[in-house]
KOLVO-829074 format. One record per residue (C-alpha): x negated, y negated, z; residue number from 1. Coordinates in pm, 1 decimal. Each point is the difference from the previous one (the first is absolute). Layout:
N
<lumlo <X,Y,Z>,NUM> ...
***
This chain:
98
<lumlo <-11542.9,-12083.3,9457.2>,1> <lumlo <30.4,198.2,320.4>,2> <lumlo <-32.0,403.7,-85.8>,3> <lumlo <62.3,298.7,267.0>,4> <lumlo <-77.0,312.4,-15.1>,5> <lumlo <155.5,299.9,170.3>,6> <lumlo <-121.6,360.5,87.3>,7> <lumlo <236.8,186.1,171.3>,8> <lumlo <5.6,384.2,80.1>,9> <lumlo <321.4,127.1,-28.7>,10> <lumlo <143.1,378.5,204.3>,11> <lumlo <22.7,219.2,-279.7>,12> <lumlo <350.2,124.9,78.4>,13> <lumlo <83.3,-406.9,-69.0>,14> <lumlo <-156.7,-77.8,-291.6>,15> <lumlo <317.9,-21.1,-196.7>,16> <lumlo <188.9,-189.3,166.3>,17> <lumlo <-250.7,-233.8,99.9>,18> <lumlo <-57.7,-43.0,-410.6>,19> <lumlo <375.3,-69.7,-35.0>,20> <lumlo <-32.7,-311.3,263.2>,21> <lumlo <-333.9,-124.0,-103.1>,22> <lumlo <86.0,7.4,-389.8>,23> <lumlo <375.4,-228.0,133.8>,24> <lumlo <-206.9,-190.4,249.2>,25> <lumlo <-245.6,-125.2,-293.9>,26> <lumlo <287.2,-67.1,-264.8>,27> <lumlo <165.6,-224.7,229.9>,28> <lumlo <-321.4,-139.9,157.6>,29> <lumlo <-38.9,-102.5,-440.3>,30> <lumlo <332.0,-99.3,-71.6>,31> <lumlo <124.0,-214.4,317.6>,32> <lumlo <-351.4,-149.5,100.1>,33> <lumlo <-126.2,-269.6,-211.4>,34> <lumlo <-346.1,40.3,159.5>,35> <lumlo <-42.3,345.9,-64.5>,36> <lumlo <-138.2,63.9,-294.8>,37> <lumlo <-144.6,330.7,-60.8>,38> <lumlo <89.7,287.7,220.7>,39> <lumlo <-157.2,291.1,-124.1>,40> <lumlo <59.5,366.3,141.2>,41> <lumlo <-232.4,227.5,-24.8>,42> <lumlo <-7.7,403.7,121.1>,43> <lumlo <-297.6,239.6,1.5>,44> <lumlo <-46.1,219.0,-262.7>,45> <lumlo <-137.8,227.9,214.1>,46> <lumlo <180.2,-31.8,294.6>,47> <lumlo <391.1,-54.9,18.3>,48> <lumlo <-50.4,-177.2,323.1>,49> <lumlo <-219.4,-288.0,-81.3>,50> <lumlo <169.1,-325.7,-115.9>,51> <lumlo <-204.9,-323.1,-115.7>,52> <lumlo <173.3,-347.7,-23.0>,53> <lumlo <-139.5,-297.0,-173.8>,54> <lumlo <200.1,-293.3,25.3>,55> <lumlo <-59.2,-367.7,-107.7>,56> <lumlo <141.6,-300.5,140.1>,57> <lumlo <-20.7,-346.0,-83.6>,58> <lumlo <-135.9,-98.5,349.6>,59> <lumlo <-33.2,153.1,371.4>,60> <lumlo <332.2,-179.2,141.2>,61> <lumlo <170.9,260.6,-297.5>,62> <lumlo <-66.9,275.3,92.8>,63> <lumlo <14.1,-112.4,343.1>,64> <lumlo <383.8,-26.7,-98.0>,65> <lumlo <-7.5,301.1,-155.3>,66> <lumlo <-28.3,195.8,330.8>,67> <lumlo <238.6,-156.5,177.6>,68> <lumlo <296.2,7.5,-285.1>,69> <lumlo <324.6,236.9,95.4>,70> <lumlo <-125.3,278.5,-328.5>,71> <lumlo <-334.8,5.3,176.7>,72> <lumlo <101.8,50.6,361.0>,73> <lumlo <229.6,258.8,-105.2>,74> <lumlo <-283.0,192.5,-178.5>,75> <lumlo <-205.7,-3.1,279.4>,76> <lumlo <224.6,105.4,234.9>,77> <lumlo <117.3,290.7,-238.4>,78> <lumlo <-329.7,118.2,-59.7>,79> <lumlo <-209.3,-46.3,329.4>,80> <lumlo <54.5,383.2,103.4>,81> <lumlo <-124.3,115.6,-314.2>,82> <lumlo <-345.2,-148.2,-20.0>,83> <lumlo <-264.9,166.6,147.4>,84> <lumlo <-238.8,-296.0,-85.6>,85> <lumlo <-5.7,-349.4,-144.3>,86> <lumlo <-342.9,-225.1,-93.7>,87> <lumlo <100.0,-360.6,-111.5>,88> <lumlo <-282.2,-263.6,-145.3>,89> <lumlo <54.3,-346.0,-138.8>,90> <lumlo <-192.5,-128.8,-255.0>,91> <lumlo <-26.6,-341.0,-207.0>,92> <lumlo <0.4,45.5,-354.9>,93> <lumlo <-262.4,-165.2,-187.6>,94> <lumlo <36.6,74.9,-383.6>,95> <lumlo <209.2,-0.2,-128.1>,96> <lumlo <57.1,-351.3,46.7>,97> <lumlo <390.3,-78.1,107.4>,98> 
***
């Protein structure tokens, strides 16, 4: 299983809306992507503006499809203004097994 995290930073007068299109973004990410599948999102709960994803896909080449699919793109695009910072790792999950 291939697993990413994501820290982002988002500008506090943003937060909202940026919620509203990462909660749709990971729904769809679920329900139309047979690869993905766990996409947890995650906010602070002591700061509004920090957002955690963990997501699990059944291999690299998902989620590799992931960012290139038309829900994705859009997200992006949407939310690039609103981000004051983004910190993305990759991991391989070891246990538990797949």
């Amino acid at each position: 299983m291939f697993v990413v995290t994501v820290l982002f930073s988002i500008k506090p007068a943003h937060v909202d809306e940026f919620m509203a299109a990462m909660l749709a973004n990971a729904s769809t990410s679920l329900q139309d992507e047979p690869g993905c599948q766990q996409f947890d999102v995650c906010q602070s709960g002591t700061d509004d503006a920090g957002v955690f994803l963990y997501e699990v896909y059944d291999s690299q080449a998902d989620f590799e499809r992931h960012l290139v699919t038309p829900h994705f793109l859009a997200f992006s695009q949407q939310t690039a203004l609103w981000v004051q910072a983004k910190a993305v790792q990759t991991y391989q999950r070891l246990l538990p097994p797949a």
